[in-house]
C-alpha positions as a Python dict, from the first residue, in 0.01 Angstrom:
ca = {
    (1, 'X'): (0, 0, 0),
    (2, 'X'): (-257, -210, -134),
    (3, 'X'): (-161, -608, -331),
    (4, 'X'): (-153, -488, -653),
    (5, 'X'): (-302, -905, -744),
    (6, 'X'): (-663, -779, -582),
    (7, 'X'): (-700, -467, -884),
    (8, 'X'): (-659, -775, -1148),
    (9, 'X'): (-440, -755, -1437),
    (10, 'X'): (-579, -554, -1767),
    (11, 'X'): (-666, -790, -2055),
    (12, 'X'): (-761, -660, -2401),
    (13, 'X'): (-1038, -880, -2547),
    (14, 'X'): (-1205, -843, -2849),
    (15, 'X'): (-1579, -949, -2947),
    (16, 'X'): (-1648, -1057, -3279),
    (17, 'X'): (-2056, -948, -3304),
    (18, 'X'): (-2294, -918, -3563),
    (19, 'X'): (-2482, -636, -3695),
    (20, 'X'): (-2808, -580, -3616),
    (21, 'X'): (-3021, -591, -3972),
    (22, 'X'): (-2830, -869, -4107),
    (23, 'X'): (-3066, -1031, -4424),
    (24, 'X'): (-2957, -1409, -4381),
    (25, 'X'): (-2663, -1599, -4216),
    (26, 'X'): (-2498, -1562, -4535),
    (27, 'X'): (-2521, -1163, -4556),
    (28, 'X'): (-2348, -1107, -4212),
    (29, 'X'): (-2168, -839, -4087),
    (30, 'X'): (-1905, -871, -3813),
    (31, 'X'): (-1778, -627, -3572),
    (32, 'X'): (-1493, -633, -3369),
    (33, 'X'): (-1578, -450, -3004),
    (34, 'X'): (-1250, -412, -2811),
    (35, 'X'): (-1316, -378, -2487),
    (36, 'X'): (-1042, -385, -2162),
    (37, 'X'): (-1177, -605, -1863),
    (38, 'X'): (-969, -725, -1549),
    (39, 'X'): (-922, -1073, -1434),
    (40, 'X'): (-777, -1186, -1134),
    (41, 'X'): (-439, -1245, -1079),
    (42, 'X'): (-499, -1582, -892),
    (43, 'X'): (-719, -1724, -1141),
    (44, 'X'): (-452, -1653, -1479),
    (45, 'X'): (-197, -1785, -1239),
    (46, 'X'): (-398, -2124, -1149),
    (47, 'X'): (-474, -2186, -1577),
    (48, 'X'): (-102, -2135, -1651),
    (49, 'X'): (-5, -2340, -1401),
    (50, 'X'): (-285, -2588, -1528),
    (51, 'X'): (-138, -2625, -1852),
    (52, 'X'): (219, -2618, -1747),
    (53, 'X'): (115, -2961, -1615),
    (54, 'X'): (0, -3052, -1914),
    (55, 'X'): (290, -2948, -2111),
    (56, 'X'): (487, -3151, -1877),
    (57, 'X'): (305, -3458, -1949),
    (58, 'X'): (315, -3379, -2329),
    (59, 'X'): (681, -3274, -2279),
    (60, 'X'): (773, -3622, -2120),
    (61, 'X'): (597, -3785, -2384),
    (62, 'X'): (745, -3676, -2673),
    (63, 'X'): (1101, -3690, -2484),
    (64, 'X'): (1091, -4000, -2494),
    (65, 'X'): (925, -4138, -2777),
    (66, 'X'): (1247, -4146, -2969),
    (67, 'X'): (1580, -4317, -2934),
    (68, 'X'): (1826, -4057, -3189),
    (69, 'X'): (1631, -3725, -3073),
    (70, 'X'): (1615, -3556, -2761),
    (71, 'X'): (1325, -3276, -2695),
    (72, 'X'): (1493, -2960, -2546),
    (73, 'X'): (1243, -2703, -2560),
    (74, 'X'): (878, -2662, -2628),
    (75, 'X'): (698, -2343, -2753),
    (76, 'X'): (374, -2261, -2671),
    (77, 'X'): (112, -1962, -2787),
    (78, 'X'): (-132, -1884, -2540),
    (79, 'X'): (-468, -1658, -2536),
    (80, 'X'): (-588, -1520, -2253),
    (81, 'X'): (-1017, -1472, -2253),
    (82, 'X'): (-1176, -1228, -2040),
    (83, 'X'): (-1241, -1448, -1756),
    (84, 'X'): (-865, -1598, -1768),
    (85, 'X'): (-869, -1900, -1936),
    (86, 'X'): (-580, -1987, -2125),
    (87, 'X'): (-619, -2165, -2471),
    (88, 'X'): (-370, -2289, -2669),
    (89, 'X'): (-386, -2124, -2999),
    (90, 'X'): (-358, -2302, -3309),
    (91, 'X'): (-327, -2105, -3607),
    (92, 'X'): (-395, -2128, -3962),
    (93, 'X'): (-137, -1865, -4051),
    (94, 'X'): (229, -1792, -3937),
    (95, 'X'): (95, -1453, -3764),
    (96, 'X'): (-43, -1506, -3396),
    (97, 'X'): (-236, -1175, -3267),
    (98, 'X'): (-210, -1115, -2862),
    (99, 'X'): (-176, -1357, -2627),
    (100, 'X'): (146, -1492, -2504),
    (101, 'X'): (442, -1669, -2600),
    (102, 'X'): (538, -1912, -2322),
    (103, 'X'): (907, -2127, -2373),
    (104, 'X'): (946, -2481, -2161),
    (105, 'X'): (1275, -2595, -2119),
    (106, 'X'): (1362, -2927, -1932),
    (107, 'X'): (1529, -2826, -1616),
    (108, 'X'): (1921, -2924, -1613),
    (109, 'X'): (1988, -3283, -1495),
    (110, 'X'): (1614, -3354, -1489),
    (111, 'X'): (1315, -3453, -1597),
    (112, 'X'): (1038, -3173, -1695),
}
């Protein structure tokens, strides 16, 4: 049986374009063109693991930046691109479309 990692893992990305025709930047139409691409296992594990160290950094920090409060979990939303880059998403609403939804705790008796 083949490594199932090699077939990369399905990703849903959609491509905000604009339509051909279009009269002036301020006449534009958009369309959304959903497409499903594959990107290699390796490469979305390398960018989470990326920003997990960053998260630990930022994690640390704010830990400790107060006396009276103790930082027990972080909360991150994550978007995945076609070519597996993972972006922090930081949204102007309470909804978050796709992506994922990836919880840091410290680890017991330890630092992050």
């Amino acid at each position: 049986m083949s490594d199932p990692r090699n077939a990369g893992i399905p990703v849903i990305t959609v491509d905000y374009g604009v339509d051909d025709g279009e009269k002036s930047f301020l006449s534009r139409t958009r369309t959304a063109v959903t497409q499903v691409t594959r990107i290699s296992s390796d490469t979305l594990a390398q960018n989470v693991a990326t920003l997990c160290q960053y998260v630990g950094g930022v994690f640390e920090q704010a830990s400790t930046a107060s006396d009276t409060l103790e930082l027990t979990g972080l909360e991150v939303h994550v978007q995945v691109t076609a070519k597996g880059e993972v972006r922090l998403v930081g949204a102007t609403s309470a909804e978050v479309n796709g992506g994922m939804k990836l919880i840091f705790q410290r680890r017991p008796g330890g630092s992050v």
